[in-house]
C-alpha positions as CSV (number, residue, x, y, z in Angstrom):
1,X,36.4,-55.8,13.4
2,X,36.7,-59.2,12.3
3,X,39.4,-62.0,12.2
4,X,39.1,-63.1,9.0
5,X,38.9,-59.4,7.5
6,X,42.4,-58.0,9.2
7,X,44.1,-60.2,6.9
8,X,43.4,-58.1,4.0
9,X,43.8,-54.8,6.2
10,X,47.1,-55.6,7.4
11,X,48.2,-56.3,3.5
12,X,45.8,-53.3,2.2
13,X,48.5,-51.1,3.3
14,X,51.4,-52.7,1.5
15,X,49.9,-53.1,-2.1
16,X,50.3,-50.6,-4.4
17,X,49.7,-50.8,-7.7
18,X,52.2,-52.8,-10.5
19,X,53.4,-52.0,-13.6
20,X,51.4,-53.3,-16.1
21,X,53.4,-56.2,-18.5
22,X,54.1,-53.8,-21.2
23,X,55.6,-51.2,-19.2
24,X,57.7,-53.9,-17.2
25,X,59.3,-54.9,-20.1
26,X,63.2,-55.0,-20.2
27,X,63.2,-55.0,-16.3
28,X,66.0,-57.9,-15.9
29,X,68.2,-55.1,-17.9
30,X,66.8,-52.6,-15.6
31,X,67.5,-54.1,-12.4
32,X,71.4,-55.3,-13.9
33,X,72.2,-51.8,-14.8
34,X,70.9,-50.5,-11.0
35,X,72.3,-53.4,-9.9
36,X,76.3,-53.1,-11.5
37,X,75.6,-49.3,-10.9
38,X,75.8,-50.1,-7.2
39,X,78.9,-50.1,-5.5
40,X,79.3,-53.5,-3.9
41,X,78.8,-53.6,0.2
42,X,80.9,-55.2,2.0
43,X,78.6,-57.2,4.7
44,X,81.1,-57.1,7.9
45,X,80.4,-53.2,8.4
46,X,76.6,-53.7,8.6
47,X,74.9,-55.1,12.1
48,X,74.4,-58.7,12.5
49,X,71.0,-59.5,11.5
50,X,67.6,-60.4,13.8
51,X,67.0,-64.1,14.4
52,X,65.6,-65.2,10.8
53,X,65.7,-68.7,11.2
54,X,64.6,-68.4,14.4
55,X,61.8,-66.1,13.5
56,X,60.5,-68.8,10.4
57,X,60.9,-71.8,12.5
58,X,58.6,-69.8,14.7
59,X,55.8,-69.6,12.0
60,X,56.5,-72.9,10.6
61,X,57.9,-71.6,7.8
62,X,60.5,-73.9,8.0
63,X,60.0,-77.3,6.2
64,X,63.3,-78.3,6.3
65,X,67.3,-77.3,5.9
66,X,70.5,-78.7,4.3
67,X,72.6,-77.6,7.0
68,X,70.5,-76.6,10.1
69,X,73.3,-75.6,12.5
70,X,75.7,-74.4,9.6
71,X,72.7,-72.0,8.4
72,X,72.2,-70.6,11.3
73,X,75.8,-69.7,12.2
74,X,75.6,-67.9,9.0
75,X,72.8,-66.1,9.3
76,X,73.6,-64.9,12.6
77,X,76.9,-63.6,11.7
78,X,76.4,-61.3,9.1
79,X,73.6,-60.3,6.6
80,X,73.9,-62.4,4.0
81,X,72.3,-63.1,0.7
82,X,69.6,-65.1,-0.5
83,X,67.6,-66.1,-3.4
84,X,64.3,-67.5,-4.6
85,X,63.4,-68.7,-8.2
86,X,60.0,-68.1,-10.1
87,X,59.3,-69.5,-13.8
88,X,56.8,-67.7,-15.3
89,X,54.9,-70.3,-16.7
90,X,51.7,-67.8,-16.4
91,X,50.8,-64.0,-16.3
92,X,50.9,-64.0,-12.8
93,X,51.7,-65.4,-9.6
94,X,49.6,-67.4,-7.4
95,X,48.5,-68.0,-3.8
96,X,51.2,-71.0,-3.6
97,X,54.0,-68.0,-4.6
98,X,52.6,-65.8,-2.3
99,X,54.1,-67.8,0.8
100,X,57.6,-67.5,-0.7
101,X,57.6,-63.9,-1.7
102,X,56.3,-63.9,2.4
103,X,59.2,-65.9,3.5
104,X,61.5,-63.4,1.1
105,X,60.4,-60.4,2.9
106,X,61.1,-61.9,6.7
107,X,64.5,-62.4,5.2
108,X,65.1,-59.1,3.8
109,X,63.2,-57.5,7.2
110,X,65.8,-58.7,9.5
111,X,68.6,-57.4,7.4
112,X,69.5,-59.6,4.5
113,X,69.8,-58.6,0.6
114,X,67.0,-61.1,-1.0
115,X,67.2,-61.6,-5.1
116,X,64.4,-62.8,-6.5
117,X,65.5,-65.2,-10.2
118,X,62.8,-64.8,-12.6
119,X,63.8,-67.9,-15.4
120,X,63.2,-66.3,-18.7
121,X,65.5,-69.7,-19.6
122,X,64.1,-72.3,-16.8
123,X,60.6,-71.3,-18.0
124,X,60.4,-72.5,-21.3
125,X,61.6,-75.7,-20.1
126,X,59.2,-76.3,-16.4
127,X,60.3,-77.9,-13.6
128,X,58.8,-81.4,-13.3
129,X,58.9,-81.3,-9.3
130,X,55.4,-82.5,-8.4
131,X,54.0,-82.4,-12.0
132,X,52.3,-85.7,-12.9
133,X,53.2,-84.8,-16.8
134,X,54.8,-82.5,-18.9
135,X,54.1,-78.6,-19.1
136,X,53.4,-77.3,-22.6
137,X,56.1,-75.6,-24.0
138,X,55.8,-71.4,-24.3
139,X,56.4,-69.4,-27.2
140,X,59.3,-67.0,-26.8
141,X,56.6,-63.7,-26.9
142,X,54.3,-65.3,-24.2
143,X,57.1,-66.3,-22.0
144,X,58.6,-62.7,-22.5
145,X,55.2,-60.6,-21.6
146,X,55.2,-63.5,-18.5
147,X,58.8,-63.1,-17.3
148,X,57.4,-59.1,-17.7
149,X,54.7,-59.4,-15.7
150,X,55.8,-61.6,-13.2
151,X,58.9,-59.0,-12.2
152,X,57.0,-56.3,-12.1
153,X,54.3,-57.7,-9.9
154,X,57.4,-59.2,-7.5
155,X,59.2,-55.9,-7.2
156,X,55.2,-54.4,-6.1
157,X,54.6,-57.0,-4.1
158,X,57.9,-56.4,-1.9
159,X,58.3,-53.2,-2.1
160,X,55.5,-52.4,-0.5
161,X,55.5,-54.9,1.8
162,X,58.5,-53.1,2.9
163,X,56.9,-49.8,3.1
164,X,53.8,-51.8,5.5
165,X,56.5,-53.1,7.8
166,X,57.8,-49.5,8.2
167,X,54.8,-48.3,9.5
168,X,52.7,-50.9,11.0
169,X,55.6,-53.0,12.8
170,X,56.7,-52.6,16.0
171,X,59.9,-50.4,16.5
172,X,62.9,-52.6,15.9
173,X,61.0,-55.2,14.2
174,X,62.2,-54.1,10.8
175,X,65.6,-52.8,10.1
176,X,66.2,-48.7,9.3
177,X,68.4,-50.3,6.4
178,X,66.2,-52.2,5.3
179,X,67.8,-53.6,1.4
180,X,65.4,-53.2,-1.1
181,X,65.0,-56.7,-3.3
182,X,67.2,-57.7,-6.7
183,X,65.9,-59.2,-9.5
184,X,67.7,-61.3,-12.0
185,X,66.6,-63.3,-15.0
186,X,68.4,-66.3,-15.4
187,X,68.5,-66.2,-19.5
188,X,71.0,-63.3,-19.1
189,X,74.0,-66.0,-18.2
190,X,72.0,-68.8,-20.3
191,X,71.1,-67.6,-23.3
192,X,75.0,-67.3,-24.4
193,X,75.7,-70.4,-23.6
194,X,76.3,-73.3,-25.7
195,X,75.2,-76.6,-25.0
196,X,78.5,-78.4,-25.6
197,X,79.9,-75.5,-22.8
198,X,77.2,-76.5,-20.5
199,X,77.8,-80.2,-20.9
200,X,80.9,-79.7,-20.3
201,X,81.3,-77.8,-17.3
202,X,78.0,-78.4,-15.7
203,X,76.9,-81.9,-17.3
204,X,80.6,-83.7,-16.3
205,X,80.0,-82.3,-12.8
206,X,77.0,-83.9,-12.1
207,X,76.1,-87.6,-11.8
208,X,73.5,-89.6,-13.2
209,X,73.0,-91.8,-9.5
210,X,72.3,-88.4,-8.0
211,X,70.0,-87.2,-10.6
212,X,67.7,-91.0,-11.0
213,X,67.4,-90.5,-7.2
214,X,65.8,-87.2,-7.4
215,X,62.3,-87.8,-6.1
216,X,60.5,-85.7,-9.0
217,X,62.5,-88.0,-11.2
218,X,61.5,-91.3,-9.8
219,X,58.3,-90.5,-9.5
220,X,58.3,-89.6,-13.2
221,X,60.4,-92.7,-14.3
222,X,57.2,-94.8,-12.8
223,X,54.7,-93.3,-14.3
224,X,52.9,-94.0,-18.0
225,X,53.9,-90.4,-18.7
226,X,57.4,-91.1,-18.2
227,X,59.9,-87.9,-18.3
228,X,61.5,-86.4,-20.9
229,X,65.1,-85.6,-21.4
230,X,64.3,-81.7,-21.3
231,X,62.4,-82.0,-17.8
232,X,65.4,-84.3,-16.4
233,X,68.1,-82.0,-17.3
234,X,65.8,-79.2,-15.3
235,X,67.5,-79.8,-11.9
236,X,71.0,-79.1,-13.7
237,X,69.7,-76.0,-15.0
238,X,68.7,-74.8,-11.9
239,X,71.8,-76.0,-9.8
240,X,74.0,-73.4,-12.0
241,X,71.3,-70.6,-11.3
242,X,72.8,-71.5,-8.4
243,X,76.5,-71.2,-8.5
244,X,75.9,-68.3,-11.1
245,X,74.2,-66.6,-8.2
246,X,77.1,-67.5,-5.2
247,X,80.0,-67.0,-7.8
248,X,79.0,-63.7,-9.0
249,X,76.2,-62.0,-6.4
250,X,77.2,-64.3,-3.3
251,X,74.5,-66.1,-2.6
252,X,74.6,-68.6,0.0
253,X,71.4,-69.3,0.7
254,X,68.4,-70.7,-1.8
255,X,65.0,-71.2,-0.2
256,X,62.0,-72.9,-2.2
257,X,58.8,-74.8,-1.3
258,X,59.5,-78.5,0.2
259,X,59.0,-79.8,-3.7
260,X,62.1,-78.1,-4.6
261,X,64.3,-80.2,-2.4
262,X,66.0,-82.0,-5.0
263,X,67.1,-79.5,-7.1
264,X,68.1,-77.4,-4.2
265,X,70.6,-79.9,-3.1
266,X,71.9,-80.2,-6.6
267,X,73.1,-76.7,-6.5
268,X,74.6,-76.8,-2.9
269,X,76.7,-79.8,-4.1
270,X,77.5,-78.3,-7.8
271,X,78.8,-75.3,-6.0
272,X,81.3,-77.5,-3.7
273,X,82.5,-79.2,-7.3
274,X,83.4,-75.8,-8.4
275,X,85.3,-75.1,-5.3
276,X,86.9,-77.9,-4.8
277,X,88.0,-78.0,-9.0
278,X,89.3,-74.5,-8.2
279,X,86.9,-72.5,-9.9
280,X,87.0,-68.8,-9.3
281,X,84.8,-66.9,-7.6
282,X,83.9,-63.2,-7.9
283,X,81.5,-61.8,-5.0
284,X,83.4,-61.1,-1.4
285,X,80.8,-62.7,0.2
286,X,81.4,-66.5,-2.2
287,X,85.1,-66.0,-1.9
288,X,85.2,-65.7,2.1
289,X,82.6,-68.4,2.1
290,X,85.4,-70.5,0.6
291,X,88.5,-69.4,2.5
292,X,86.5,-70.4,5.2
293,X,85.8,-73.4,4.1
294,X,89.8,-73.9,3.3
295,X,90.8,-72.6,6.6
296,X,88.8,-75.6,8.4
297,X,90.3,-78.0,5.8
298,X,92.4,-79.9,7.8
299,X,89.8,-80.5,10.7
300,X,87.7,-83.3,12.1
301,X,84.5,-83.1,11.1
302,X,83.3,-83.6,15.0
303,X,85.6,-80.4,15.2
304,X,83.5,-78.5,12.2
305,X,80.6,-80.3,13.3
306,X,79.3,-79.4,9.6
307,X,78.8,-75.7,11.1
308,X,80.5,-74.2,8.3
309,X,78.9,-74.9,4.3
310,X,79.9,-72.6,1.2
311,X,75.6,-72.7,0.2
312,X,72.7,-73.7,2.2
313,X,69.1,-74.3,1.1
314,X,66.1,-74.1,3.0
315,X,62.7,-75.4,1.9
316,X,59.3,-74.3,3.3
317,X,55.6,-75.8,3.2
318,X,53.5,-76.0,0.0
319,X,50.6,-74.2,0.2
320,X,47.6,-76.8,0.0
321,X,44.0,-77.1,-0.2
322,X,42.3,-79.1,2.6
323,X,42.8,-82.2,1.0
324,X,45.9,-81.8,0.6
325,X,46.3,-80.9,-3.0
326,X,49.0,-78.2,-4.1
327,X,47.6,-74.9,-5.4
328,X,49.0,-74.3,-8.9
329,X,48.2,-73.5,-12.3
330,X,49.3,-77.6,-13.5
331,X,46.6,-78.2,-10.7
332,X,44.0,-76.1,-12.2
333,X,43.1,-74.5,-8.8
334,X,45.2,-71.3,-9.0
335,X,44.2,-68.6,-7.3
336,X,46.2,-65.6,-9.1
337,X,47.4,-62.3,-7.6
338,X,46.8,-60.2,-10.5
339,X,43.3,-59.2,-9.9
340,X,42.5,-59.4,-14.1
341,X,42.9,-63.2,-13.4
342,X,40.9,-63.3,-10.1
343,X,38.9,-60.1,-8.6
344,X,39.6,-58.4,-5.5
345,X,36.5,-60.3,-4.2
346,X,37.0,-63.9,-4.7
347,X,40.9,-63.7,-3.7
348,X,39.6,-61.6,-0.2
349,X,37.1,-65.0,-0.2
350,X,39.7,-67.3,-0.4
351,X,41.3,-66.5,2.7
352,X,38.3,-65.4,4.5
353,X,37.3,-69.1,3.8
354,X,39.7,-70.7,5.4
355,X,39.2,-73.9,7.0
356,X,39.3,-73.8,11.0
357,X,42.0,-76.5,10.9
358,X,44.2,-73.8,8.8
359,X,43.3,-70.7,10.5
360,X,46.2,-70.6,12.9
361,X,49.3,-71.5,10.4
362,X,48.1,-69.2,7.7
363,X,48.0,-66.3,10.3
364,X,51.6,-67.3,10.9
365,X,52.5,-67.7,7.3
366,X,50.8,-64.6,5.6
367,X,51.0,-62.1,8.0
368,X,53.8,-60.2,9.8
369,X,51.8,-60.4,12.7
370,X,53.6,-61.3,16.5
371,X,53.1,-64.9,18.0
372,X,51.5,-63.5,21.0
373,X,49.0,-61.6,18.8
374,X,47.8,-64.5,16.7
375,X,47.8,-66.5,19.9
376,X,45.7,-64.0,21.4
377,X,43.2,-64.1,17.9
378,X,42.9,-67.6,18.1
379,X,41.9,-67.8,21.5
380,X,39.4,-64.7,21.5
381,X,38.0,-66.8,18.0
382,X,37.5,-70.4,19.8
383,X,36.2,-68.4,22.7
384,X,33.2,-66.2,20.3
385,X,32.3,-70.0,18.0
386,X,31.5,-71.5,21.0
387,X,32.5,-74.5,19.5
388,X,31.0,-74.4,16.1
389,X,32.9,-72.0,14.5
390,X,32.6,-72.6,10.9
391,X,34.2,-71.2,7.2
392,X,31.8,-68.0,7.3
393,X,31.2,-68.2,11.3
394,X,31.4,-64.0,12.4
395,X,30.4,-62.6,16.0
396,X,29.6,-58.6,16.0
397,X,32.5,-56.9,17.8
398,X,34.5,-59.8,18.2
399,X,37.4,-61.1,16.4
400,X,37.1,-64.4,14.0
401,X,40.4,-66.0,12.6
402,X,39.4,-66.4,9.0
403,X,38.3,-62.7,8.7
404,X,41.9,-61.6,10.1
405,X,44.1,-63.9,7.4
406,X,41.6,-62.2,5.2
407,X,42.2,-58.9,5.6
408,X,46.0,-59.1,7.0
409,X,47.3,-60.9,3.5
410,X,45.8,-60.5,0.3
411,X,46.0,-57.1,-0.2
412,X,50.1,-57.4,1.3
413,X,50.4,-60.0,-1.9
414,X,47.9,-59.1,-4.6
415,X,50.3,-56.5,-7.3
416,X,47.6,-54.6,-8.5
417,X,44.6,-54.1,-5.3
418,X,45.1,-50.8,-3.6
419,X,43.9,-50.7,-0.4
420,X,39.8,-49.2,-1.2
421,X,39.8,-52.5,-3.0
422,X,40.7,-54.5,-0.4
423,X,37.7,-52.5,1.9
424,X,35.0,-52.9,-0.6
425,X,36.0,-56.7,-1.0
426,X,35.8,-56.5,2.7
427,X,32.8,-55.1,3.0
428,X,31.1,-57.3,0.3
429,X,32.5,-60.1,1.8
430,X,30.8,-58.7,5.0
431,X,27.4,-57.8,3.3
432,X,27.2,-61.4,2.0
433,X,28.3,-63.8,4.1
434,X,28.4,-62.0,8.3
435,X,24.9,-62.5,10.3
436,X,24.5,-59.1,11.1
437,X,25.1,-55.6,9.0
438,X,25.1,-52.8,12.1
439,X,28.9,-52.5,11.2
440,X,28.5,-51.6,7.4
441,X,27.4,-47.8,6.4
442,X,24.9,-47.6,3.4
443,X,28.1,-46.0,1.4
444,X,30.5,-48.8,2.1
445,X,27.9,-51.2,0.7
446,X,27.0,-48.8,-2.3
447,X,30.9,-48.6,-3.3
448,X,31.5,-51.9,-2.6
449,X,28.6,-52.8,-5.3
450,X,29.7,-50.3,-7.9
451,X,28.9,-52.1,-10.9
452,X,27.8,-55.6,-9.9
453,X,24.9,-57.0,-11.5
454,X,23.0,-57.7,-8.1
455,X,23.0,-53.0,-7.8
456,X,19.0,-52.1,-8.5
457,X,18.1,-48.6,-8.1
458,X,14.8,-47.9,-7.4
459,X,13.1,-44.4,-6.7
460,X,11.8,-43.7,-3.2
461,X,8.2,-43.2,-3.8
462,X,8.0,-46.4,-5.4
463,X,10.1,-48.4,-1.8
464,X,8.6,-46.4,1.0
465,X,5.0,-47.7,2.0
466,X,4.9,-50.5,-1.0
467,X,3.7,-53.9,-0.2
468,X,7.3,-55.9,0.4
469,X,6.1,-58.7,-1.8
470,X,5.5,-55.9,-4.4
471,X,9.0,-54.0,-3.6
472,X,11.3,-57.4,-4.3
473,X,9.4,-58.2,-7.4
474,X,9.9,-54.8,-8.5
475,X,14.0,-54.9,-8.2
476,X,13.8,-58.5,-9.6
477,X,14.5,-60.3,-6.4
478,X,11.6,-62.4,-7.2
479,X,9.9,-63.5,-10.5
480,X,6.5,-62.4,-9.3
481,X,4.4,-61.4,-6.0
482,X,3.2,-64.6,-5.5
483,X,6.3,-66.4,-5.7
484,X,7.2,-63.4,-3.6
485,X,4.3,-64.5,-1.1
486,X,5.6,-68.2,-1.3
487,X,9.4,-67.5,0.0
488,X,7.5,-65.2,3.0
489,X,5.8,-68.4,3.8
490,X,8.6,-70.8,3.6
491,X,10.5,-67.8,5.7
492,X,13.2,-67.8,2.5
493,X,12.6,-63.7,2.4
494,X,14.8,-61.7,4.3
495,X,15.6,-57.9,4.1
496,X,18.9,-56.7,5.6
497,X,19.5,-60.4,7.2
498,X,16.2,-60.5,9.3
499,X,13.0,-62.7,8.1
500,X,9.9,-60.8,6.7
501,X,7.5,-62.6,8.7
502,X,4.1,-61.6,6.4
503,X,3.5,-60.7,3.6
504,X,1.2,-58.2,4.3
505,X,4.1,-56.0,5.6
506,X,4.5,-52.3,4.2
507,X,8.3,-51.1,3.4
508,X,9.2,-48.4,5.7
509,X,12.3,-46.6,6.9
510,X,13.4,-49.0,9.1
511,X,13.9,-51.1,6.4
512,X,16.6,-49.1,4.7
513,X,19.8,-49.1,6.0
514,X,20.9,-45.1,6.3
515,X,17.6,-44.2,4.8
516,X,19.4,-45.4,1.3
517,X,19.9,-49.3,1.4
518,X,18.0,-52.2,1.0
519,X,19.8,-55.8,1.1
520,X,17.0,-58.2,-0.2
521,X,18.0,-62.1,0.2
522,X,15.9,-64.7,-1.6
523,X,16.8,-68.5,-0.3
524,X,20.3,-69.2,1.4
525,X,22.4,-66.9,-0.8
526,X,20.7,-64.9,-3.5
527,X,21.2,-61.2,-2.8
528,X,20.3,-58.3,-4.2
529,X,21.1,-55.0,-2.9
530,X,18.7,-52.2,-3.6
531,X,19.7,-48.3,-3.8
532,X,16.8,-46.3,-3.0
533,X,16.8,-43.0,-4.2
């Protein structure tokens, strides 16, 4: 078993598949009904929660806090709840969503209520935060089928990623009570309100210093591009999602990747100008949050020592490429979840590729594997490369990093791959790319091939004895015999990863891999796999 494949074996077990777009549709009124169906908890008769914070700073899932000591407190205290946003601004999620959905289920495994905010209203606008210009708008029916498609493929995603940590994790890791997530759609408070409403009671609160010194503002403002009025009201828009979410569901926490900084902060300090104007607020959870707060009114702030916050937000990495570029669909380098968009294959490649340099933080990020574990995986994996352990680098029996992220994550993330899609990705992946085959049955390889243009079939009579430079031009691995003959001599012909040394040589049983399977490779990497019948 390979490194890079346990990755996607770990995750295999949480997918399960999504509801397709149409049938997600009306899921925001869904989730409200279950949602006000519900009687509300009250937090203090539930067990203080495991170490989260702790836990994420441990995987580096931490890239930075408003309030680190304040957050902390709060999260130790009492399970608490938290939110993450998502604009569906496409059909589907990416890789770069995948490490907060990952970050949302540590929160909601060690005992706290996670929502996740789909923006049915933020979306038609886009957040400028890292964008060099401005997104093209959405009609109202694409945005709708998106903001569809997007919750369903959330609620999948985390639902069974919950059902995975029930089995797989160690006892105590995951909580019995375990909360399952909320999701909201921010249109449902927008959508009836006017603009001279939210001028007034959001616009007067916020000031135009704060906003300019936004860095996805700035960085705007100095560009040819320059940034519309729509993009730089964005971080308002966001800052009431927000206090909509702390006033009414008590939400104290917001986490988003380190881009979202800005607008983060804007809602942590909109929510302490509602307070402090004497707003009202509805959830138990906002309004001891602020009695708190009152309570400590008349102390020092050496004596608060800024322990006690009404919100907090917590921002974690950006998922990058190795030169540092964000993954995105702005960036054009997307790599979806929704396996119409990108097969079971190439996402399973994407992580089995992974860079040596990245090997060790994405095991941290995208699995729910322990430290001592992925320490032991990267040791065991510098101690098999021998020092040259590269992006497709495998040694039979042992354990390579890459393979593990690969199997451990994407089928955890991807909405729609069961787990037999994850395996036959693996055991492409494995076919293709590892140096040796003696851990791959002719079946896996057959169902793993199932349709893919590189599948010949060729009758047995016409393999067993045949002249080899005969056989491949007969499957259409080569153009003829003699450029057949040509790659023998070059040594570019290989069957089942080992060199055909002559071309003289007869095919025989040992060639087929359980009497069935033939994997013919012409040059580095063209393959053709041969069923003989």
């Amino acid at each position: 078993m390979r490194l890079a494949a346990r990755l996607v074996a770990c995750a295999a077990s949480v997918s399960g598949a999504a509801a397709s777009p149409a049938g997600a549709a009306g899921s925001s009124a869904i989730a409200a009904a279950a949602a006000a169906s519900r009687p509300k908890r009250a937090l203090s008769t539930r067990t203080p929660p495991i170490d989260t914070l702790g836990e994420l700073q441990r995987r580096g899932l931490v890239n930075d806090t408003t309030n680190a000591q304040g957050l902390a407190r709060l999260l130790a205290s009492k399970p608490t709840n938290v939110y993450a946003g998502f604009d569906p601004t496409a059909p589907s999620l990416h890789v770069g969503n995948l490490l907060m959905l990952v970050t949302m289920m540590h929160f909601q495994l060690t005992g706290h209520q996670v929502y996740a905010l789909v923006g049915g209203a933020t979306g038609s606008i886009g957040d400028p935060s890292g964008k060099s210009t401005e997104r093209n708008a959405l009609d109202k029916a694409t945005l709708d089928t998106n903001v569809a498609a997007i919750e369903a493929q959330i609620k999948s995603v985390l639902d069974n990623a919950a059902k995975y940590a029930a089995k797989r994790l160690p006892q105590g890791s995951a909580r019995p009570d375990l909360l399952p997530a909320r999701i909201v759609n921010n249109r449902d408070w927008f959508q009836a309100m006017t603009i001279l409403e939210f001028i007034g009671h959001v616009g007067r609160r916020a000031r135009i210093s704060s906003m300019l010194a936004r860095d996805s503002v700035k960085s705007r403002l100095g560009s040819p591009e320059g940034l519309s009025f729509t993009e730089f009201t964005y971080q308002l828009l966001q800052a009431y999602d927000f206090w909509y979410l702390f006033r009414n569901h008590g939400c104290q926490v917001q986490i988003g990747g380190s881009d979202q900084w800005g607008n983060i902060t804007a809602g942590t300090e909109l929510i302490r100008k509602y307070v402090s104007d004497g707003a009202d607020v509805q959830h138990p959870d906002a309004k001891a949050a602020v009695s708190l707060l009152s309570s400590h009114a008349d102390a020092t702030p050496a004596q608060t020592a800024r322990t006690d916050d009404l919100a907090y937000g917590v921002t974690i990495p950006l998922v990058t490429t190795a030169t540092g570029e964000k993954f995105g669909k702005s960036a054009g380098n997307a790599v979806w979840l929704d396996e119409s968009m990108v097969s079971a294959f190439d996402f399973y490649q994407f992580f089995r590729r992974t860079p040596d340099s990245h090997v060790g933080r994405y095991l941290s990020y995208f699995t729910l594997l322990s430290k001592q574990r992925i320490d032991s995986l990267i040791e065991m994996h510098e101690a098999s490369a021998l020092g040259c352990y590269g992006r497709y680098f495998t040694i039979p029996q042992s354990h390579t990093s890459a393979t593990e992220i690969a199997r451990a994550t994407p089928a955890a993330a991807r909405a729609r791959t069961r787990e037999a899609k994850a395996a036959r990705a693996q055991t492409k992946s494995a076919v293709l790319y590892d140096d040796a085959l003696d851990q791959t049955t002719a079946e896996e390889i057959l169902a793993a091939f199932e349709n893919d243009p590189r599948l010949r079939k060729i009758a047995r009579a016409e393999c067993l004895g045949r002249n080899v430079c005969e056989f491949v031009t007969a499957v259409e691995a080569t153009k003829s015999k003699s450029a057949a003959r040509k790659l023998v001599a070059s040594g570019g012909l290989y069957l089942n990863k080992r060199r055909v040394s002559s071309d003289a040589h007869a095919m025989a049983e040992s060639d087929l891999i359980g009497g069935s399977v033939c994997l013919v490779r012409t040059g580095k990497s063209n393959y053709v796999v041969v069923h003989v019948q």
